[in-house]
C-alpha positions in Angstrom: 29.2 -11.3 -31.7 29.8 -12.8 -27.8 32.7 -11.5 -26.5 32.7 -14.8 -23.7 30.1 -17.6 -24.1 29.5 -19.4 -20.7 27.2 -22.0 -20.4 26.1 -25.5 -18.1 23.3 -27.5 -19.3 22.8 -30.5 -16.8 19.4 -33.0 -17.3 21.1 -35.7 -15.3 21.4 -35.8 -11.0 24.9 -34.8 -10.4 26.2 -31.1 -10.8 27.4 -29.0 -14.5 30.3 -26.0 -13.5 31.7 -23.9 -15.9 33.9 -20.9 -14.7 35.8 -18.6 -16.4 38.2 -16.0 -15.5 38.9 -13.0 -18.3 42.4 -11.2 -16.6 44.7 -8.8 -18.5 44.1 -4.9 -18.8 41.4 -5.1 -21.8 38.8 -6.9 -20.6 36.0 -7.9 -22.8 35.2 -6.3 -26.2 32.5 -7.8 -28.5 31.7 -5.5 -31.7 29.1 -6.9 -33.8 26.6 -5.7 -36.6 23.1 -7.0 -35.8 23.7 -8.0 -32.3 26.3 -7.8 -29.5 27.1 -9.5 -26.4 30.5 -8.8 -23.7 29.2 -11.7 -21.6 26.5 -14.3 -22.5 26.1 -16.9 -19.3 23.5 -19.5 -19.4 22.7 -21.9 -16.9 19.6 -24.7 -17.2 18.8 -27.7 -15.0 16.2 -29.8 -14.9 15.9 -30.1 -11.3 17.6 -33.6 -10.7 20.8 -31.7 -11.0 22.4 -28.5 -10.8 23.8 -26.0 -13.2 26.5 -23.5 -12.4 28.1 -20.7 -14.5 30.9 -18.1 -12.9 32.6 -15.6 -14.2 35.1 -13.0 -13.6 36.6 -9.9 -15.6 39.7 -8.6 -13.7 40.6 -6.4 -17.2 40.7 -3.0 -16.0 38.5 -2.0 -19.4 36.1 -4.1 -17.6 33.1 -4.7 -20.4 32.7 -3.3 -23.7 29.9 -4.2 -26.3 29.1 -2.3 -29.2 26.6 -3.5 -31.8 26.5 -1.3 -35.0 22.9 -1.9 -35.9 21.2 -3.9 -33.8 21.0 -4.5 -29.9 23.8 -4.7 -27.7 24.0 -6.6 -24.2 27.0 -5.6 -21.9 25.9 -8.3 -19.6 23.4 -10.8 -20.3 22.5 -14.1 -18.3 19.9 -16.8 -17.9 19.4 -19.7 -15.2 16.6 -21.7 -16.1 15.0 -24.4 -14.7 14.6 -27.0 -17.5 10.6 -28.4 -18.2 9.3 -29.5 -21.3 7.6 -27.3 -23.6 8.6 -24.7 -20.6 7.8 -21.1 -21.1 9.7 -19.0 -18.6 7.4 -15.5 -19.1 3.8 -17.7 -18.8 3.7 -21.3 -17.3 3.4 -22.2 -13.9 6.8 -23.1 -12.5 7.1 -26.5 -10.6 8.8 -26.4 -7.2 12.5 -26.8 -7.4 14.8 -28.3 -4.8 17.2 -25.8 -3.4 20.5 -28.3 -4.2 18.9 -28.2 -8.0 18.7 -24.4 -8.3 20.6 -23.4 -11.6 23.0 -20.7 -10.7 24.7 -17.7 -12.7 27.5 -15.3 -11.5 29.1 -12.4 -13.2 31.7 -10.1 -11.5 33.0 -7.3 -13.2 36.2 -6.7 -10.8 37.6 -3.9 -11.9 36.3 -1.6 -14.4 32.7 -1.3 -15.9 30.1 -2.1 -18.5 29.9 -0.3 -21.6 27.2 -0.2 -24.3 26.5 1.4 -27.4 23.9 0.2 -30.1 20.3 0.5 -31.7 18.7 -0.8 -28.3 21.4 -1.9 -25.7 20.8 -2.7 -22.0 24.1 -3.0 -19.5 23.0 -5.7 -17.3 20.1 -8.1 -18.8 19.0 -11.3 -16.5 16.3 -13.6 -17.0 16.5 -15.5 -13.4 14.5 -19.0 -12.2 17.0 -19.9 -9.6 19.8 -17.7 -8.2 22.2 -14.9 -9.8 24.7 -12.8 -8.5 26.5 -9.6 -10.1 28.4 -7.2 -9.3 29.6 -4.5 -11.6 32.7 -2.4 -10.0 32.4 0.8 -11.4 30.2 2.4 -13.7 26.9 1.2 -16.5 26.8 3.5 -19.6 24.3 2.4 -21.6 24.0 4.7 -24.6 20.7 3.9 -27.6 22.4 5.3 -30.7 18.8 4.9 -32.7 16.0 7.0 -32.3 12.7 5.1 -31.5 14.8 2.2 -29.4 15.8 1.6 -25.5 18.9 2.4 -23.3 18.3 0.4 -20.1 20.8 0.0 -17.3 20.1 -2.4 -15.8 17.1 -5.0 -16.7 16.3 -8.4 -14.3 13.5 -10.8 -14.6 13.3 -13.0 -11.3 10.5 -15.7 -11.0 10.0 -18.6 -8.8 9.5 -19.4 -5.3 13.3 -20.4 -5.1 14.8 -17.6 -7.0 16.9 -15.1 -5.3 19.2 -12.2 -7.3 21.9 -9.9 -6.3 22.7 -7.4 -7.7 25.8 -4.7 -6.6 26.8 -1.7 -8.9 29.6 0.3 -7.8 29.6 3.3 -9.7 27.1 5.5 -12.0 24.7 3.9 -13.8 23.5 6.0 -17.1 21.1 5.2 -20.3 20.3 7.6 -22.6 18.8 7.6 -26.1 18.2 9.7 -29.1 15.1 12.2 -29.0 12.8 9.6 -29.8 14.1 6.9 -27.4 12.8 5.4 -24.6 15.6 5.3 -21.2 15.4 3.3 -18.3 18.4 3.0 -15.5 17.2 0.2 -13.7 13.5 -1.8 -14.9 13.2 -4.2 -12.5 10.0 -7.4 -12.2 9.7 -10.5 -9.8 6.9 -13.0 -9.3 6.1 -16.2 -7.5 7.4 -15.7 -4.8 11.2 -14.4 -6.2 13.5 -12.4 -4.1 15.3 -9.3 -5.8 17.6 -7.8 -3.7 19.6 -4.6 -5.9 22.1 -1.8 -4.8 21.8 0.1 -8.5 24.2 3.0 -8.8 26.3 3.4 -5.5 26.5 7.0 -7.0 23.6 7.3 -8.5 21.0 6.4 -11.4 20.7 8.8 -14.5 17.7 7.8 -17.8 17.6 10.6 -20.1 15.5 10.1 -23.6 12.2 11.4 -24.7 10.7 9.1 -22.0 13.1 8.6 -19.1 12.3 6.6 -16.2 15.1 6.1 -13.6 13.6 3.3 -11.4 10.8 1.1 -12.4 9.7 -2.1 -10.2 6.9 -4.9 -10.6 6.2 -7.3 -8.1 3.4 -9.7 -8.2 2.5 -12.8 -6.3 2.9 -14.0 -2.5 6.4 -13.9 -1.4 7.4 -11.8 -3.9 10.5 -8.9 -3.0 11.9 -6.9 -4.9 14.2 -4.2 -2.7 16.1 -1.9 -4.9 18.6 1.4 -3.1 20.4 4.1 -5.7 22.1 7.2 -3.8 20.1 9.6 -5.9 17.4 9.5 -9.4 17.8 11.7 -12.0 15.4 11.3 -15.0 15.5 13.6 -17.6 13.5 13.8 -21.0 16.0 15.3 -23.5 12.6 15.6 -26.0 10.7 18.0 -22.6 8.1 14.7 -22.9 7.6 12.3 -19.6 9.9 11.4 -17.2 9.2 9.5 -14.1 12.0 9.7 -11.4 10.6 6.1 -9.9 7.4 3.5 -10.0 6.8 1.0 -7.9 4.1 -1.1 -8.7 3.4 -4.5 -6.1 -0.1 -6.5 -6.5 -1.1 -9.8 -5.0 0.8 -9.4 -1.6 3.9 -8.8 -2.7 6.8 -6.3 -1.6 8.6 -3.4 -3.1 11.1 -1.2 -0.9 13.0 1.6 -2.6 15.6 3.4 -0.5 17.0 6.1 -2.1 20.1 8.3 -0.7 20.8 12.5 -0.1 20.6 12.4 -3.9 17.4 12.3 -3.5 14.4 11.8 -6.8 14.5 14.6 -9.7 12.4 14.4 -12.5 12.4 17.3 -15.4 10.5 16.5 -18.6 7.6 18.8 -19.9 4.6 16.6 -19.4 1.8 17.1 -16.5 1.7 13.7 -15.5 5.7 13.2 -15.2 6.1 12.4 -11.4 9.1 12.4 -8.9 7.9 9.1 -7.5 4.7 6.7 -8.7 3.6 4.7 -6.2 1.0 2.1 -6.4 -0.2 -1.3 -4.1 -2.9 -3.4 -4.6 -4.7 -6.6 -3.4 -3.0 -6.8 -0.3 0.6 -5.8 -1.2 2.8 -3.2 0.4 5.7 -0.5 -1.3 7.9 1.4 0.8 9.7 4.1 0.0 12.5 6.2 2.1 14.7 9.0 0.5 17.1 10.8 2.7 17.0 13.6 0.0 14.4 16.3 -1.8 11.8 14.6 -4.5 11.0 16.8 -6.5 9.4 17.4 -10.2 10.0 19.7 -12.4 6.4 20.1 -14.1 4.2 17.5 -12.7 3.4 16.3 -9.2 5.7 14.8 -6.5 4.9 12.1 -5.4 1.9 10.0 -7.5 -0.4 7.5 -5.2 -2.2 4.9 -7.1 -3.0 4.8 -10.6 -6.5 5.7 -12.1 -8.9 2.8 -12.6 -8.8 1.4 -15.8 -12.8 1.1 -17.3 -13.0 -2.4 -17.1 -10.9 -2.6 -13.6 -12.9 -4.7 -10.7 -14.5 -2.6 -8.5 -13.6 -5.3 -5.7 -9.9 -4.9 -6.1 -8.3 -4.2 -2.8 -5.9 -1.7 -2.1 -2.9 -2.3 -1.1 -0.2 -0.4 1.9 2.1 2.2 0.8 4.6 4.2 3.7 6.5 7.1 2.0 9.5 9.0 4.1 11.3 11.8 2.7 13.9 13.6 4.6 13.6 16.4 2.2 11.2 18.5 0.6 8.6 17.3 -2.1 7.7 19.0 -5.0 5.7 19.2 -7.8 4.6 21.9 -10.0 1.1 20.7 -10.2 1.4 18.9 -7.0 3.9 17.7 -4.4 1.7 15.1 -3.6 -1.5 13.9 -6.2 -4.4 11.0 -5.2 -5.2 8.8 -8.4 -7.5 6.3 -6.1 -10.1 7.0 -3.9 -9.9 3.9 -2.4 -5.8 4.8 -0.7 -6.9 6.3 2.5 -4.9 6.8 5.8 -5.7 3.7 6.9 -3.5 2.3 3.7 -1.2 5.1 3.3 1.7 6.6 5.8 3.1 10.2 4.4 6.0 11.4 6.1 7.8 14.4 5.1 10.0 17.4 6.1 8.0 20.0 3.7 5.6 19.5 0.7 4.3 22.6 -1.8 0.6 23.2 -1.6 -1.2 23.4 -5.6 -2.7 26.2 -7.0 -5.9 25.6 -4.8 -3.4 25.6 -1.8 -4.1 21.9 -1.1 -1.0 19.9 0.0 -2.5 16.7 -1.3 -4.4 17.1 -5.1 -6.7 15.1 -6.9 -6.8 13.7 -10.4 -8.8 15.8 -12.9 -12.5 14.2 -13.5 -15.6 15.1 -15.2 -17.7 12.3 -12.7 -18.5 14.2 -9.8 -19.4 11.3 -7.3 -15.8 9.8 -8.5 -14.5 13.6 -7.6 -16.7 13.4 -4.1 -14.9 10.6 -3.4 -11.4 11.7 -4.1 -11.9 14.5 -1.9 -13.2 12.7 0.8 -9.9 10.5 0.9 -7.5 13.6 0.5 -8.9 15.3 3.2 -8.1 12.0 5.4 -4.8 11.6 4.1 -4.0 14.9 4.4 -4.7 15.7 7.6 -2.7 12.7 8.7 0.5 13.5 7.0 3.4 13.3 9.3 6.3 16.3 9.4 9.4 16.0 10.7 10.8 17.7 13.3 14.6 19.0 13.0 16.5 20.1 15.5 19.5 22.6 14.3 22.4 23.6 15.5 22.6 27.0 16.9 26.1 26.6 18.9 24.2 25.5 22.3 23.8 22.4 23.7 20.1 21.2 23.5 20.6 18.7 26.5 18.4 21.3 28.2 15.3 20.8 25.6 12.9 18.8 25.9 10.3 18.0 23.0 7.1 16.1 23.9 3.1 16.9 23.1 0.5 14.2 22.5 1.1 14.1 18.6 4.5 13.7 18.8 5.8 10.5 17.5 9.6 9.1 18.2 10.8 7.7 14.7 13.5 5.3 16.0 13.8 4.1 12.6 15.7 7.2 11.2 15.9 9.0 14.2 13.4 11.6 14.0 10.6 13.4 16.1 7.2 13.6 13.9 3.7 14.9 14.4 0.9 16.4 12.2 0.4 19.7 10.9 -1.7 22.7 13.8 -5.3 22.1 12.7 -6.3 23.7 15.6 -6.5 21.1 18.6 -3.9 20.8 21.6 -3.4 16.8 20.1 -0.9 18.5 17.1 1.2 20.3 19.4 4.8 20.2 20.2 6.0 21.1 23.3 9.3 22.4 23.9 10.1 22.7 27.4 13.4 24.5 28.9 14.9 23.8 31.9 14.3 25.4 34.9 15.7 29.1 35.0 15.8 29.5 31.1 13.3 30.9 28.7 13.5 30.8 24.9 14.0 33.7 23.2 14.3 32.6 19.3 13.1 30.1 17.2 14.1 29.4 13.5 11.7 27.0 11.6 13.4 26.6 8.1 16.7 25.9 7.9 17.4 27.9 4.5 15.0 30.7 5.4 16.4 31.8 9.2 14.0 34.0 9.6 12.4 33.9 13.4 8.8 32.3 13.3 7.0 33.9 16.0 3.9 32.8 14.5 4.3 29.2 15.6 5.4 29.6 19.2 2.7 29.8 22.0 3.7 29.3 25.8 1.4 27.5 28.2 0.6 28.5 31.5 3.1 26.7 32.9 5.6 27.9 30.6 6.4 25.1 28.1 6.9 26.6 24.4 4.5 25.1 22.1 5.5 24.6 18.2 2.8 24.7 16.1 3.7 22.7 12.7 2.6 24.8 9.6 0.3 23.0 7.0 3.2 21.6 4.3 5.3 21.1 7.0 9.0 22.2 7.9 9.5 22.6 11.5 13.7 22.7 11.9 14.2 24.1 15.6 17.3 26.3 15.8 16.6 28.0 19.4 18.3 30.6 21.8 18.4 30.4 25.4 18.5 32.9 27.9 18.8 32.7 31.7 15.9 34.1 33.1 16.7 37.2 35.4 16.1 37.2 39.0 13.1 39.6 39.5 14.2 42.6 42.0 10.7 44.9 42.2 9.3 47.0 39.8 13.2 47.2 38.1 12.5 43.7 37.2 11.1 42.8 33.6 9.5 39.9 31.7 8.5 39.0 28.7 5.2 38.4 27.7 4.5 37.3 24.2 0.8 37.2 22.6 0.7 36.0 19.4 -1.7 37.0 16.8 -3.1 33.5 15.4 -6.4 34.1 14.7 -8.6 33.8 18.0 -7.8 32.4 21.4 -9.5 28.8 22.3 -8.8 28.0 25.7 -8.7 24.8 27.4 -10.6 23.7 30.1 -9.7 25.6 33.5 -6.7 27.4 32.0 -5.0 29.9 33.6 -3.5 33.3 32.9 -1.5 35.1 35.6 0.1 38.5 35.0 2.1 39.2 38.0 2.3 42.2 39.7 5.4 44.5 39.9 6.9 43.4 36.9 6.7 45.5 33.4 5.7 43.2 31.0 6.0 44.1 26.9 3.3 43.2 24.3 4.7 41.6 21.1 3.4 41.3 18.1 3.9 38.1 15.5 6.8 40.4 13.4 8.3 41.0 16.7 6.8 44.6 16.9 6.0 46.1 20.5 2.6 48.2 20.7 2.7 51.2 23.0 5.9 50.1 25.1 6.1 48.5 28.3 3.1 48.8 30.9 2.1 47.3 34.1 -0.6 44.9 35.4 -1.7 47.7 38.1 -1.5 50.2 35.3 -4.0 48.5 32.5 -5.6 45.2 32.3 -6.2 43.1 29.6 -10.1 42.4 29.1 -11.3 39.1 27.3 -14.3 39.3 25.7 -16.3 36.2 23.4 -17.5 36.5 20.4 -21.1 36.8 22.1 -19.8 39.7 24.6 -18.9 38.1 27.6 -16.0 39.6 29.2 -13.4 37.7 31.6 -12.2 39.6 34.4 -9.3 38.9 36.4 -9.2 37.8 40.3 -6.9 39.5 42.4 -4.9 36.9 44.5 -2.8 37.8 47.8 0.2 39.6 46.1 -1.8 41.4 43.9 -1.5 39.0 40.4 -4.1 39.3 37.8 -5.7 35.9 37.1 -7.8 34.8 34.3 -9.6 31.4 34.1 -10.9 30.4 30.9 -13.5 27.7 30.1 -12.8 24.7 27.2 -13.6 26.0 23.6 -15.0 29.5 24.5 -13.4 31.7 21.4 -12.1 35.6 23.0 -10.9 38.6 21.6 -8.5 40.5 23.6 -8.9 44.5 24.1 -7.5 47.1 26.6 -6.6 50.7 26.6 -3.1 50.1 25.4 -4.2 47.9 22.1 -5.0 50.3 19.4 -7.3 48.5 18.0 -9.4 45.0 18.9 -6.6 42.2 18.1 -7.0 38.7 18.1 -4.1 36.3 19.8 -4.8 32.4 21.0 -3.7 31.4 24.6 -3.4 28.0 26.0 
């Protein structure tokens, strides 16, 4: 049963219209037994003329379809290009003139779509030419059978011509029986269509035994498909696979997911389940950018690439791929996992807030394999994507004004996009530091790196020689600056005191013709990495800190005229520090 039939068939040169306008406070019911449809629009030209089809629901119901044993379409629509013995899924398309296009659109003003049967989909569009809908409030797609499909939203857009809009203003939500597949929005364009959806201003939920919120496939030159949702939840109500997104592009096409503070969660109770599945090949690129966590529940994070198939070409070429979270990723097995050995840095842009390391500590895992040259290789690529993952830096807000901060370093990168300062993880070269510089006549005293663990990281701050505070980023990531300034007291003789912090990170590499002055007449303390002082306060005319390499050379200070201790270090030498008020032989850096 069709609750409204809408349809423009034109095969001659002038223009077909057909509009229709649904108003009063039920809206559009269709119950049927094998099959069900609230609005079935159809528009076909043959290119020497167009076809139009519009309409509107203004019933506050909005759409209802319910079919009792077979499938049910809340929304389904067609605009077709008319060609003889044409097959829309297969043939090649010829090139249609834009006044020719066949055009669909459906507007659901006030309330939302509602379906219930064996399989049932909300909105369903198979698009050669150009479709608009917009859906007020929510999609509730429910599968009643077990062993069928709940899908939100599904569009088909093909040809160089074609362009679809979609708008959802509420929720949308599919869910089956315990043997069901759901999907909230399943999404594929070629030749050169243009798919442009805003799924779910609120939100996308798929929950079945396999649940996929998002899934996209774009293929051929010119091909887009650009899909946003505030927030993913995929759920498998049989603890089997869910997949929070994929987003597949080959052959130069586009896919760009933007995703809101909801973020991506996926909770099933497979190993492969993923937050996010991206893949790119032959030349094509996928984007994605979540302004929330991703994060799965049993499996890994974020999924790059897919595993070769057996009889997949060696000489296919990878595509680009850019991820950026503003959250946290994770995964139980991994927050990030490489499927291809081929995705390299080169191809691949990670950046994040925080990721979780997996069991082997790695922030970036690898597929399991019994071929150990395949394994080789997939090791080889980690360790260059890894070590080029980007972590954002957050400033928070400790109640002072940060106008007198500054943050610069050679690694540091200014995001203008979203507004961010980013820079690789410490891996032990000046080129992944971030300065922090105060103003003159302040000094920071406290640094928070997490902002839901305060806990003062003394571990990451180092101060240079001229007394900029460097950051060091922790492997995983998570660098969220809340800091405290003090003005720096005006020294008065030996009543005078200053801080000096050493922290234990391992060994001291010094750069070339760096320089340490301890200044005489002040009383300096020694801290320790939990904020500990050893042996109290001393002074530089009392005991003096000796250097000594790891092959027994010792660096002695210089004197200068008022009595300063000086130390100059040489590039890459690798000390020890030890003096008479160290209990024991520690080991600090100093830059």
């Amino acid at each position: 049963m069709n609750g409204v039939n809408a349809s423009a068939v034109n095969s001659g040169t002038g223009s077909t219209v057909t509009n229709v306008v649904v108003n009063g406070d039920n809206g559009i019911t269709a119950v049927g037994g094998e099959e069900a449809r609230g609005i079935n629009a159809v528009a076909d030209s043959d290119g020497a003329g167009s076809a139009e089809v519009n309409v509107t629901v203004n019933g506050i119901d909005g759409v209802i379809a319910e079919a009792d044993s077979g499938v049910a379409y809340g929304i389904s629509a067609i605009a077709h290009h008319i060609e003889e013995d044409d097959n829309s899924e297969t043939d090649e398309l010829e090139e249609v003139e834009d006044n020719a296009q066949p055009k669909v659109t459906v507007k659901v003003a006030n309330g939302g779509v509602t379906v219930t049967g064996n399989s049932a989909v909300g909105v369903d569009g198979n698009i050669s030419g150009s479709a608009e809908f917009f859906v007020n409030q929510n999609v509730d797609v429910l599968s009643k059978g077990d062993g069928k499909e709940a899908t939100g939203i599904q569009i088909n857009a093909y040809g160089e011509n074609t362009e679809v809009k979609l708008d959802v203003g509420g929720v949308v939500a599919s869910e089956t029986g315990k043997n069901g597949a759901a999907f909230g929005a399943l999404l594929t364009a070629r030749d050169g269509a243009l798919l442009n959806a805003a799924i779910g201003n609120n939100g996308i939920t798929a929950a079945g035994s396999n649940a996929t919120g998002i899934y996209t496939l774009a293929s051929g030159k010119g091909t887009e498909v650009n899909v946003a949702a505030e927030g993913i939840t995929a759920e498998s109500n049989a603890n089997n696979v869910a997949h929070g997104v994929i987003l597949y592009a080959q052959d130069k096409a586009a896919v760009t997911a933007t995703i809101g503070q909801g973020g991506i969660f996926a909770d099933g109770g497979a190993e492969i389940e993923s937050g996010a599945s991206l893949a790119s090949t032959d030349g094509a690129f996928v984007s994605l950018d979540v302004a929330g966590d991703v994060t799965s529940n049993n499996g890994n994070g974020i999924v790059l690439g897919t595993e070769p198939s057996s009889d997949q070409a060696e000489e296919t070429a990878p595509g680009s791929i850019d991820v950026f979270v503003e959250g946290s990723v994770y995964g139980k097995q991994n927050g990030i996992l490489l499927n291809d050995s081929s995705l390299t840095s080169e191809n691949v842009a990670i950046t994040v807030w925080s990721t979780s390391n997996n069991t082997d500590g790695q922030i970036v895992g690898i597929r399991e394999t019994d071929n150990e040259e395949e394994k080789a290789a997939l090791n080889a690529a980690v360790g260059d994507i890894e070590s080029n993952i980007r972590y954002i830096i957050k400033i928070g807000d400790s109640g002072q004004e940060y106008d007198n901060l500054e943050i610069g370093g050679a690694a540091v990168k200014d995001d203008t996009t979203h507004g961010y300062y980013v820079a690789r993880a410490y891996d032990e070269t000046e080129a992944t530091i971030v300065s922090l510089k105060a103003v003159e006549g302040y000094q920071l005293v406290g640094v928070v790196h997490d902002d839901k663990d305060q806990t003062v990281r003394q571990d990451i701050i180092v101060q240079d020689t001229d007394g900029n505070y460097l950051l060091l980023i922790p492997h995983g990531g998570g660098l969220w600056i809340s800091v405290s300034l003090e003005k720096i007291p005006e020294p008065s003789d030996d009543s005078s005191s200053y801080e000096f912090v050493l922290m234990a990170l391992g060994r001291i590499i010094a750069n070339d013709g760096s320089v340490l002055t301890i200044y005489n007449n002040r009383t300096y303390t020694l801290a320790y990495a939990d904020g500990s002082n050893d042996n109290g306060t001393w002074k530089v005319a009392d005991s003096l800190l000796v250097f000594t390499s790891s092959a027994g050379e010792e660096i002695a200070p210089e004197r200068n005229a008022d009595g300063d201790a000086v130390y100059t270090f040489k590039a890459g030498t690798e000390f020890v520090i030890t003096s008479d008020i160290v209990n024991a032989v520690q080991s600090y850096r100093l830059f």
